[in-house]
VOBA-1610 file (N, C-alpha, C; in pm, whole numbers, padded with zeros to 5 digits, always signed):
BEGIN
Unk-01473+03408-00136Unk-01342+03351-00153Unk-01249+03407-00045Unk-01189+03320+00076Unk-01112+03345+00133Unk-00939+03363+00089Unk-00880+03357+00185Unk-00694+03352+00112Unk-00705+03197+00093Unk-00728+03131+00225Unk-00713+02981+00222Unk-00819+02877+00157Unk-00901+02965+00078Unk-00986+02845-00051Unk-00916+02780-00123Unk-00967+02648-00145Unk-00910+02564-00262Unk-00980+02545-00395Unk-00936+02596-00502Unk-01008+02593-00571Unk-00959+02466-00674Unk-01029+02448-00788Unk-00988+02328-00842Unk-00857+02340-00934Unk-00835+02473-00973Unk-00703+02535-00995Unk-00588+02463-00924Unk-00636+02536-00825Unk-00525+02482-00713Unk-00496+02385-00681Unk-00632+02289-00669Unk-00633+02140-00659Unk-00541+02055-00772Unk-00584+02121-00902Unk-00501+02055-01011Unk-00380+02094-00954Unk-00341+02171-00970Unk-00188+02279-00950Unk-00106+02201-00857Unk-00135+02169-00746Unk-00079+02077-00624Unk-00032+01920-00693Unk-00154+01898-00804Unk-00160+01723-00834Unk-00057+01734-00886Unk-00012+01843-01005Unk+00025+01839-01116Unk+00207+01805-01059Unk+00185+01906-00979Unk+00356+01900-00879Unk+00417+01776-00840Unk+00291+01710-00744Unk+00321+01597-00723Unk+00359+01508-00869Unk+00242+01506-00938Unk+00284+01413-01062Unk+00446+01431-01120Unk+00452+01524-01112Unk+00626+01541-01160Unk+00723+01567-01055Unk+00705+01516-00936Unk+00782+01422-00823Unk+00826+01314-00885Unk+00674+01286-00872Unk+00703+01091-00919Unk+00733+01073-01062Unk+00779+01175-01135Unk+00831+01130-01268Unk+00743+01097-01335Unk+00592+01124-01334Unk+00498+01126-01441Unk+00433+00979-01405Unk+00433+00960-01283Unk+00400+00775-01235Unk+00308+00817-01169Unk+00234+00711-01086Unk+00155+00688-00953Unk+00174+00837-00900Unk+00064+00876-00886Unk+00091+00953-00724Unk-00024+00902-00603Unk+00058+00888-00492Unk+00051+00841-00386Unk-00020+00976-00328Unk-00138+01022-00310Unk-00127+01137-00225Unk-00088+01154-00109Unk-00123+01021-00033Unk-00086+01060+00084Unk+00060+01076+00143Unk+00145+01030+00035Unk+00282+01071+00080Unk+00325+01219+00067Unk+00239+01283+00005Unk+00243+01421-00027Unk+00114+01551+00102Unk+00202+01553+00183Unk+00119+01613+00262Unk+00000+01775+00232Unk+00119+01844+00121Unk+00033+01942+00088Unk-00052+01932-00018Unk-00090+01768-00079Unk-00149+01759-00171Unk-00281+01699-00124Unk-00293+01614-00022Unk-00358+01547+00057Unk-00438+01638+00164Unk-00342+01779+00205Unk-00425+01820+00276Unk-00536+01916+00208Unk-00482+01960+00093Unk-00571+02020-00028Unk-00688+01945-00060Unk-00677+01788-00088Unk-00748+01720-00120Unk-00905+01745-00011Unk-00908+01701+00095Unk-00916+01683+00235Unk-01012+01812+00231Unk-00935+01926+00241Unk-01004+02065+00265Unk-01104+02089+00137Unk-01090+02065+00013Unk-01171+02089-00050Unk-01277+02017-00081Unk-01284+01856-00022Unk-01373+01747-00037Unk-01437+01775+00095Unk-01415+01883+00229Unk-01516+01930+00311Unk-01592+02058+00250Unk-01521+02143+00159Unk-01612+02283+00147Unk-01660+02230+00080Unk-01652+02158-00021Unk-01785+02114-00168Unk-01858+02053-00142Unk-01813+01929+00022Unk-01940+01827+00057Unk-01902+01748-00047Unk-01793+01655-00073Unk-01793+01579-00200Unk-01702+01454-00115Unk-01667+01345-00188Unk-01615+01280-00102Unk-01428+01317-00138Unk-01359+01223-00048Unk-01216+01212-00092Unk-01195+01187-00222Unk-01256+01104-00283Unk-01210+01050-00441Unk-01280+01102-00501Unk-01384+01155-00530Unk-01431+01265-00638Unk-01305+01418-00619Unk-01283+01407-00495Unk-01185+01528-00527Unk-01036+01500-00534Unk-01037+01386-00554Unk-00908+01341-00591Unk-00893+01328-00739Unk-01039+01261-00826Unk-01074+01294-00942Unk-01060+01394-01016Unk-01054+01540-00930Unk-01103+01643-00987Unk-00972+01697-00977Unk-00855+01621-00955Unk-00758+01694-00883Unk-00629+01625-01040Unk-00727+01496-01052Unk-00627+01450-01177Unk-00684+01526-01284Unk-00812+01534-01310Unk-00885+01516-01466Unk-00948+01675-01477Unk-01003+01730-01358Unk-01046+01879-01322Unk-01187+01858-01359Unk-01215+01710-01387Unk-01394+01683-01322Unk-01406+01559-01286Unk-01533+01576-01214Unk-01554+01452-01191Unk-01573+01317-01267
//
């Protein structure tokens, strides 16, 4: 575990922020840069795609 791992903690943790941006609506990730880039970085260390870790980012599985 580095400083800059993403874990799915975190992954949720980022979504969750965004979600209460948007007032509990849609979230757009990509308008959210530090949520997107979370997304991104952790769908390369797991080898998973964008939307399974976008999945994992709403629900905390796949």
């Amino acid at each position: 575990m580095g400083l800059f791992d993403i874990t799915e903690e975190t992954l949720m943790a980022q979504y969750k922020r965004a979600w209460y941006d948007c007032n509990r609506g849609f979230v757009d990730p990509r308008k959210y840069p530090d949520l997107d880039h979370a997304i991104t970085h952790y769908a390369m260390e797991h080898n998973c795609s964008y939307d399974d870790a976008l999945m994992i980012a709403k629900n905390g599985h796949r």
